[in-house]
C-alpha positions as CSV (number, residue, x, y, z in Angstrom):
1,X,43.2,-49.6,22.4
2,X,39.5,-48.5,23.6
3,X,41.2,-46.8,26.4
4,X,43.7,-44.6,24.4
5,X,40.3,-43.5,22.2
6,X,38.3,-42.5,24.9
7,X,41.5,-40.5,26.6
8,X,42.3,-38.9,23.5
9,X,38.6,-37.7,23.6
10,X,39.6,-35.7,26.1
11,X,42.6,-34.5,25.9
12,X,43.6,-30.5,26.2
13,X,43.9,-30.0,22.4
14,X,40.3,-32.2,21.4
15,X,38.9,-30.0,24.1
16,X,40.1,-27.1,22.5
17,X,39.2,-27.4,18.8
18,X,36.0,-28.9,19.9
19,X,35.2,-25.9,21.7
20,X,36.3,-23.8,18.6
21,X,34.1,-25.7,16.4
22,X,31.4,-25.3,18.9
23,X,31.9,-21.3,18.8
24,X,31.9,-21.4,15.4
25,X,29.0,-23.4,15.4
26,X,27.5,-20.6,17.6
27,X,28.8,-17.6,15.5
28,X,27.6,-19.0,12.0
29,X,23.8,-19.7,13.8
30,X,24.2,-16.0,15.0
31,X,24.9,-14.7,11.4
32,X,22.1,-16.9,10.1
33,X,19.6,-15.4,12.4
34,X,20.9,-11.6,11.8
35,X,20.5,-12.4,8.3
36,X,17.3,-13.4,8.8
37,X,15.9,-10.5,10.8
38,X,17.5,-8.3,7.6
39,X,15.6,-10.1,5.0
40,X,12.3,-9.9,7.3
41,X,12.8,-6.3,7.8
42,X,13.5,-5.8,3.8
43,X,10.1,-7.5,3.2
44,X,8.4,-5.5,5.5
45,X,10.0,-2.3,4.5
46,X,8.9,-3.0,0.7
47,X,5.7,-4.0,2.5
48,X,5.1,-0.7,3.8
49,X,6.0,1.3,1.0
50,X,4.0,-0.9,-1.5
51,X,0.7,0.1,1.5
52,X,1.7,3.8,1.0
53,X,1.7,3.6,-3.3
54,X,-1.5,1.9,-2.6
55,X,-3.0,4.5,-0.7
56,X,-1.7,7.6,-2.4
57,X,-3.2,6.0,-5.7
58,X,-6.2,5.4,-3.6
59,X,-6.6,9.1,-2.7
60,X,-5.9,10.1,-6.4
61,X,-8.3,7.8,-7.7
62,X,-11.4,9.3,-4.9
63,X,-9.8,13.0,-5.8
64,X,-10.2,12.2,-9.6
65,X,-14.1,10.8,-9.0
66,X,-14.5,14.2,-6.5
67,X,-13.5,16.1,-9.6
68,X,-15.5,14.2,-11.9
69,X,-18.4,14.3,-9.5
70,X,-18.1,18.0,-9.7
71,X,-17.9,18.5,-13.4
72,X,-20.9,16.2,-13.4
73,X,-22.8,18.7,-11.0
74,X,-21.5,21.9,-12.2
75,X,-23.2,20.3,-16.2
76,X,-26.3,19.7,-14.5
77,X,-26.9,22.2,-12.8
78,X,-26.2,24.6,-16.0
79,X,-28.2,22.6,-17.7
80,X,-31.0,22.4,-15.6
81,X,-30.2,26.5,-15.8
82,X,-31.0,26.6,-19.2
83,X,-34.2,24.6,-19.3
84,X,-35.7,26.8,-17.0
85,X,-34.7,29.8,-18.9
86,X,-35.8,27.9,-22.1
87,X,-39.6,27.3,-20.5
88,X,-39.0,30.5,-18.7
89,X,-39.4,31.7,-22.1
90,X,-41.7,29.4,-23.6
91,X,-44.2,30.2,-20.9
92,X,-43.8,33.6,-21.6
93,X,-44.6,32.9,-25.2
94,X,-47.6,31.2,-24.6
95,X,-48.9,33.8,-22.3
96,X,-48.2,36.9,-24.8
97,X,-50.8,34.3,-27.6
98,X,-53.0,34.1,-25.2
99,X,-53.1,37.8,-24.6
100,X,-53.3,37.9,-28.4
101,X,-56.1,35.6,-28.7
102,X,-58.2,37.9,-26.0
């Protein structure tokens, strides 16, 4: 009875659907892996466009602060225009009293 098992085991049709199973075995580990380097790309994809909304909003955010920078100079500097006109003046003042006072 042992004997009839272990010629059974290999006899043309177990050899066959064994090997069938063992491509299939194959082809589904194939798919897997395909499937696999898909997903990895997909993440890396969204990866790399998530990096480039990063660094346009980076490069918004520094042209924003240049702008603001700039308003911030461009009010100073017309500020710092009008006080010297203002003791431009004031100096001028005090020098016609003191013309006055002679």
């Amino acid at each position: 009875n042992k004997n009839n098992k272990n010629k059974n085991q290999f006899s043309p049709q177990n050899i066959v659907e064994s090997s069938k199973s063992f491509n299939s075995d194959i082809r589904v580990s194939q798919i897997e892996d395909e499937e696999n380097a898909s997903d990895g790309y997909e993440d890396f994809e969204e990866s790399s466009k998530t990096q480039k909304s990063n660094i346009e909003n980076n490069n918004s955010s520094n042209n924003s602060q240049k702008n603001n920078t700039n308003a911030l100079q461009t009010i100073t500097s017309n500020n710092n225009h009008k006080l010297d006109e203002k003791q431009e003046k004031e100096s001028n003042k005090n020098n016609e009293e003191e013309e006055e006072y002679e």
